[in-house]
N, C-alpha and C positions, 0 to 999 in steps of 0.2 A: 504494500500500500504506500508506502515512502516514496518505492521509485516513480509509483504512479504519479503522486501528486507534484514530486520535481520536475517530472514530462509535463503534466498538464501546465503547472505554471510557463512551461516554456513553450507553452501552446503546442505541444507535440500529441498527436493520436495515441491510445493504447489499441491496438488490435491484436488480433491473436487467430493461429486459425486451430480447430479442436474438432478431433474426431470423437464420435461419441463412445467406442470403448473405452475412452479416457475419462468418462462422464466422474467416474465415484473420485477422482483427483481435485474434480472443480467442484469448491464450495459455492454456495449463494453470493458469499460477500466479496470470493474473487472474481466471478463474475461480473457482479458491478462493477468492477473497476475499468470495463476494457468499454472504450467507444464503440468498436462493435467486432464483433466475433465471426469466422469462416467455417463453417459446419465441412469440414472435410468426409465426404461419404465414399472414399474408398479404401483397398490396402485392408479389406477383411480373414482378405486371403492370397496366398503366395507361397513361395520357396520356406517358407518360415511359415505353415500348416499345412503340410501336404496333405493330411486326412481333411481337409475341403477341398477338395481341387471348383477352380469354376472359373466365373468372373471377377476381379476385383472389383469389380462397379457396378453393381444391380440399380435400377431405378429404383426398386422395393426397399432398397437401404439407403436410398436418399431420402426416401418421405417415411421413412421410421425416425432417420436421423434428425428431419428439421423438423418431426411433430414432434420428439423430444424433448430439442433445445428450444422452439415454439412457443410449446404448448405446456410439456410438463412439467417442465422448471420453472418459471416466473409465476403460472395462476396457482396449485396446489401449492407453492410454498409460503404465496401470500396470504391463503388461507387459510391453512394452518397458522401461518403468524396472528393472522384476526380474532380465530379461534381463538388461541392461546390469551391474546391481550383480552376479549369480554369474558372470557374464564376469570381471568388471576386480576386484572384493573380495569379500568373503567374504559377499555378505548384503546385507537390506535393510533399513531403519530405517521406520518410520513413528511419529510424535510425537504422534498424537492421532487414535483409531479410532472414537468415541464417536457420531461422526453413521455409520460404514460400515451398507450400506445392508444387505437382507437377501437368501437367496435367490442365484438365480443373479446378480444385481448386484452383491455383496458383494466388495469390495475383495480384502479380507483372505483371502478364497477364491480369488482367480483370483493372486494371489502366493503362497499354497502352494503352489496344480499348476502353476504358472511354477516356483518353485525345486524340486517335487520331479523334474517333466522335467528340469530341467539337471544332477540328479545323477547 
């Protein structure tokens, strides 16, 4: 997070590109960090799995890959987090909504009907 914010002050990009069997390595909060991220969806298989022989590059593990990074990372963890905050205190905080996305993606959407279910 340091190096992040020394790049950022010097107006430099964080990007990153992330295949998804690397997924359990990326937390939530290093994710945040990166301006934006390259869903790498090949390299499943090669000289280094022979017991898969095939293609490296299935379309089918493209759109597994980006409903992954999409879909299942950003809205269930936000949930969970809203959960958690009308459990234990009164509410949820968020400090900067400025990038939240649009549509059914929208952050800030899926933590109202998170807190209006737990009332």
């Amino acid at each position: 997070m340091e190096l992040a914010r020394a790049l950022k002050l010097q107006q430099k990009l964080i990007t990153s590109a992330i295949a998804v069997y690397y997924k359990d390595q990326f937390s939530d909060e290093a994710l945040a960090q990166y301006d934006f991220v390259n869903v790498m969806c090949y390299d499943r298989t090669g000289p280094w799995r022979p017991e898969l022989p095939g293609q490296h590059s299935y379309y089918a593990d493209a759109v597994e890959d980006l409903e992954y990074f999409g879909t299942e990372r950003n809205i269930p963890t936000i949930k969970k987090k809203t959960e958690l905050a009308m459990e234990k205190v009164s509410g949820i905080m968020i400090w900067q909504v400025g990038e939240d996305a649009r549509g059914s993606k929208s952050l800030l959407k899926v933590i109202y009907r998170t807190a209006c279910e737990k009332k």
